[in-house]
C-alpha positions in Angstrom: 142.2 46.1 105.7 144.0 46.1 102.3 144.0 49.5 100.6 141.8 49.1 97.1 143.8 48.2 93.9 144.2 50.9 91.5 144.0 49.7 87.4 145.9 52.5 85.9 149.1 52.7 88.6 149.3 48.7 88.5 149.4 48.8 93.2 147.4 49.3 95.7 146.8 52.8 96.6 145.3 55.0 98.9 141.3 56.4 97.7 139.5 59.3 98.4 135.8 59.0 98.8 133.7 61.8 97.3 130.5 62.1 99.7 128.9 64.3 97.2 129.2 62.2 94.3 129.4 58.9 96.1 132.4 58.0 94.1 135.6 56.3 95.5 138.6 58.0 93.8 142.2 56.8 93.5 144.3 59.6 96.1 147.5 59.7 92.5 145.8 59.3 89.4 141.9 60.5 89.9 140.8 56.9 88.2 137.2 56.5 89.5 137.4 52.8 91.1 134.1 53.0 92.3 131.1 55.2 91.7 127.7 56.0 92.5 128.2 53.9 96.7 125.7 53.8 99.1 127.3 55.9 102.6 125.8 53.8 105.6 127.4 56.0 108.0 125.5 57.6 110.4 123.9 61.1 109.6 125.1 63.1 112.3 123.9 66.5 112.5 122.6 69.4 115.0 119.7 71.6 115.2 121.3 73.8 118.0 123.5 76.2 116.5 121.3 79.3 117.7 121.8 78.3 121.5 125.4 77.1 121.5 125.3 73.4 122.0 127.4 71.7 118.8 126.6 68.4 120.0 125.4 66.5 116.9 122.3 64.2 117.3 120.1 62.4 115.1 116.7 62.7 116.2 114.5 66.1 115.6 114.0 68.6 113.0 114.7 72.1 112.7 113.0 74.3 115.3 110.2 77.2 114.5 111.0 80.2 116.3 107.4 81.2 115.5 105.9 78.4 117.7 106.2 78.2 121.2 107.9 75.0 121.9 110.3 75.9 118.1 107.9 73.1 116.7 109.4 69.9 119.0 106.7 68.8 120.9 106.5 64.9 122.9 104.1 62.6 121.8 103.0 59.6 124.6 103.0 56.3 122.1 101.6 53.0 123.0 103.7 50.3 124.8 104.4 47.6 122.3 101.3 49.0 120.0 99.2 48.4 122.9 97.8 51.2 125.9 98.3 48.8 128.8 97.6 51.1 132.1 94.6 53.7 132.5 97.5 56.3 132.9 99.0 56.1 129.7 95.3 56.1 128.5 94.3 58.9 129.7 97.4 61.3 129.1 96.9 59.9 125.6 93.2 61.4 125.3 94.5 64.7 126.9 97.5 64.8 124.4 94.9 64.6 121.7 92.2 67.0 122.7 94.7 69.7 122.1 97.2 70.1 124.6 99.4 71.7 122.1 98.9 75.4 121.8 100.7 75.7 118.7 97.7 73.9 117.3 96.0 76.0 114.7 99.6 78.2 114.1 100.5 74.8 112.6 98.0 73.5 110.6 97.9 77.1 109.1 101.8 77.2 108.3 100.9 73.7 107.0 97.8 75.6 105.0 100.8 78.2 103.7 103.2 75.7 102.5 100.4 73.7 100.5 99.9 77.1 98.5 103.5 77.9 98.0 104.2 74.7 96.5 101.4 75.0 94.6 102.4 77.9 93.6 106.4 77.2 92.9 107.2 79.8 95.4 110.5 80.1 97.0 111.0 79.2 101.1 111.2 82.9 102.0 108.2 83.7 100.3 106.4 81.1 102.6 108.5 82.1 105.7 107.1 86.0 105.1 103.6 84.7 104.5 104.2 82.8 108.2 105.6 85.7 110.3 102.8 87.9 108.7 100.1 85.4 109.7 102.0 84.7 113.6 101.4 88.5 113.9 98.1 88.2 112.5 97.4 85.5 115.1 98.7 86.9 117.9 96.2 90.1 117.7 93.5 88.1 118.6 91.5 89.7 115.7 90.4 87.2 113.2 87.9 85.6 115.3 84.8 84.7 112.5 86.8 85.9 109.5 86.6 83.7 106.8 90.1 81.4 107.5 91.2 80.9 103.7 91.2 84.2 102.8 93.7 85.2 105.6 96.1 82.9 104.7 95.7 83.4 101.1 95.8 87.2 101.6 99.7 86.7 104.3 100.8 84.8 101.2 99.9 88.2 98.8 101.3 90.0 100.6 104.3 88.2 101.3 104.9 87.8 97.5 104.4 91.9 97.5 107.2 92.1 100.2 109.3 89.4 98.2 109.4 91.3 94.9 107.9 88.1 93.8 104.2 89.6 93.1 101.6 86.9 92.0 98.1 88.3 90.9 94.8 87.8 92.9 93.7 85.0 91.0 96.6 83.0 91.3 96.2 83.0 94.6 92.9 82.5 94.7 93.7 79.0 92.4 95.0 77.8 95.8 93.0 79.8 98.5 91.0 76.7 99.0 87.9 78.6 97.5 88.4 81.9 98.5 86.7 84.0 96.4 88.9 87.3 94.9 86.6 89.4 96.8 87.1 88.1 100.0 91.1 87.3 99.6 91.5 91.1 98.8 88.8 92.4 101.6 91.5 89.8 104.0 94.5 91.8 102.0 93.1 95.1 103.6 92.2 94.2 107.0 95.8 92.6 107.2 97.2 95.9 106.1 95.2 97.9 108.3 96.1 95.9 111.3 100.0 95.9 110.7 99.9 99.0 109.9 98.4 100.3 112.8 100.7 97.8 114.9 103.9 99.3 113.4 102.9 102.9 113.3 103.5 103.7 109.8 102.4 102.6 106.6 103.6 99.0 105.3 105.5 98.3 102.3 104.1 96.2 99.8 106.8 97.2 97.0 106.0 98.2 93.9 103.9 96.1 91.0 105.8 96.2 87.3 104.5 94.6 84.2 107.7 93.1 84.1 107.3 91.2 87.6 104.6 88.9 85.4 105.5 88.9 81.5 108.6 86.0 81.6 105.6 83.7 83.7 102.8 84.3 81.4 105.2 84.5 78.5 105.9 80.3 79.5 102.5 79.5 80.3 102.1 80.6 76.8 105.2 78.3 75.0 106.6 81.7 73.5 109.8 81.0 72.1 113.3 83.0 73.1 113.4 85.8 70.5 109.2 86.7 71.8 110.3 86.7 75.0 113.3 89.1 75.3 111.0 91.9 72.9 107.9 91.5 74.8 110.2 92.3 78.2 112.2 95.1 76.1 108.4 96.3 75.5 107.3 96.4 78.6 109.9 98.0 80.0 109.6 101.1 77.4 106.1 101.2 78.4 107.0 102.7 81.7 108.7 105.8 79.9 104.8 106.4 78.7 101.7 107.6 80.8 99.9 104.5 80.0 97.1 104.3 83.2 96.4 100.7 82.9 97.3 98.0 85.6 100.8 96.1 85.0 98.8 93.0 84.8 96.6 94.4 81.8 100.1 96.1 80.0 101.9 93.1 80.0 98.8 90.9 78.8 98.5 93.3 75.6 102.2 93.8 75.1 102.4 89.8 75.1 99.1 90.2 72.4 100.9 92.9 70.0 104.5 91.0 70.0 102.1 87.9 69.1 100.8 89.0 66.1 104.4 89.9 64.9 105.8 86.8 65.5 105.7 83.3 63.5 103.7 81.8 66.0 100.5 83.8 66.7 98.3 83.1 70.2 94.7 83.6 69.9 93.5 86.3 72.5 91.8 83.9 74.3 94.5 81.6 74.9 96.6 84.9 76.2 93.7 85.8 79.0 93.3 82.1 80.2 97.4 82.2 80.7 97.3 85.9 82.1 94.0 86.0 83.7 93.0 89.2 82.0 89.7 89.7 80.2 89.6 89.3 76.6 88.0 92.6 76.7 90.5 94.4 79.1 93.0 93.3 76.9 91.8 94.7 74.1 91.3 98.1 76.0 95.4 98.2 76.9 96.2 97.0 73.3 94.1 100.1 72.0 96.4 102.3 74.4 99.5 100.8 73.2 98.8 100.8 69.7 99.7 104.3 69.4 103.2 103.7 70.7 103.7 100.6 69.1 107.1 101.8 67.1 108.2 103.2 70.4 107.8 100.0 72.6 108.8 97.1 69.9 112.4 96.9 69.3 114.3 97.8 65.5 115.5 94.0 65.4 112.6 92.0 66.4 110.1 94.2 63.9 110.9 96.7 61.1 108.4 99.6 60.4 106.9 97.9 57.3 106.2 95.3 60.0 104.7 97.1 62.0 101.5 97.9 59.7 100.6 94.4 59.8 99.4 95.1 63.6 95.5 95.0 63.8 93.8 98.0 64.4 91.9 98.3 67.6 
């Protein structure tokens, strides 16, 4: 085969195709001679590093270690589309009446990965929530508990475990209607159980306003400069004995760098993107107010500025 003809060097040289790019590349001068190619090669890979075997295949998908079988499991398909014999026939029914005994740990890591995505959460957010619910599982405990609210509740906590908190009634947007009260009655009982599994209590890591404020603070379109004070705020409101939830601090701190700023949010649109009461809001902005030249930063707001904050 002729080597590819290269524009800028005049003669045929030798290319170097760029997988990632898909672009074929002249090997002396870097002129792109073709970009943006389709690779029709075969995409070999392997799903056996853990046991040793490098041979590359292209069939399968990653194992689970959480299920029995890692997840691969064989299904008995119909000859030409058609079940000719009574023997495939009936190992098909059997197949389908739930031969697998990975059943319900599937359709509940399915469940899990519906929420995350939901949710925008990362893969080891959802991996946590699925170890928490194998154990969960595998204590033979759950038997009539209300199904939604256990997965919802491994997926809490996993965020918790994470550093990636998410509040109640986010998760309870995708809990499949789950009610609060039931997702955080599921949240104890989990607790309970693990912890009486491992011995000693179970870390959930620690809540900070600041684990919500930059999320509500985009659900809310506040611009750069809003942003970077309200988080300078909130972090100068753990200096202070302020006995409010972080939820409820970071709601009003978004509320009092609000009215400072250009663009003002109404309260209500602030509790719809927070999921705080109007009135609880109100209740941690009155708390606040007294440390308001404390917690808002010299260059976002002057003093003389800072009398144009509403009293509570």
């Amino acid at each position: 085969m002729a080597e590819p003809y290269c524009r800028d060097c005049k003669k045929h040289t030798e290319v170097v195709f760029d997988h990632s790019a898909g672009d074929t590349v002249c090997s002396e001068c870097g002129l792109v001679l073709e970009a943006h190619c389709i690779d029709e090669t075969s995409e070999w890979r392997t799903f056996a590093n853990e046991s040793g075997d490098n041979d590359p295949v292209r069939v399968g998908g990653p194992t689970n270690p959480l299920l029995t079988d890692g997840g691969l499991s064989t299904v008995i398909s119909k000859p030409n589309g058609v079940q000719s014999d009574f023997l495939s026939s009936s190992l098909g029914r059997w197949q389908n009446r739930g031969s697998n005994p990975d059943r319900s740990l599937i359709v509940a890591f399915r469940t899990i990965a519906t929420m995350s995505d939901r949710l925008g959460l990362v893969a080891t957010i959802k991996d946590r929530a699925n170890e928490i619910y194998k154990k969960v599982e595998d204590s033979k405990s759950i038997r009539g508990r209300n199904q939604d609210a256990i997965l919802a509740a491994c997926l809490y906590i996993a965020c918790r475990q994470e550093d990636k908190p998410r509040t109640v009634k986010e998760i309870c947007s995708v809990a499949n209607g789950a009610s609060k009260k039931e997702i955080g009655r599921a949240k104890e009982f989990i607790v309970k159980l693990l912890e009486e599994e491992l011995g000693k209590s179970m870390e959930m890591g620690t809540i900070h306003a600041g684990d919500f404020l930059r999320r509500f603070c985009s659900h809310l379109g506040m611009n750069n400069q809003a942003v970077k004070a309200a988080t300078e705020a909130v972090a100068r409101s753990e200096e202070l004995d302020i006995r409010r939830s972080p939820i409820s601090i970071a709601a009003a701190v978004i509320y009092m760098i609000s009215q400072l700023s250009d663009d003002k949010k109404p309260l209500r649109d602030i509790s719809l993107a927070t999921g705080v009461a109007e009135g609880t809001i109100r209740n941690s902005y009155k708390d606040l107010y007294p440390h308001a030249a404390k917690l808002i930063p010299d260059w976002f707001a002057k003093d003389e500025d800072l009398k144009n904050l509403c009293s509570p």
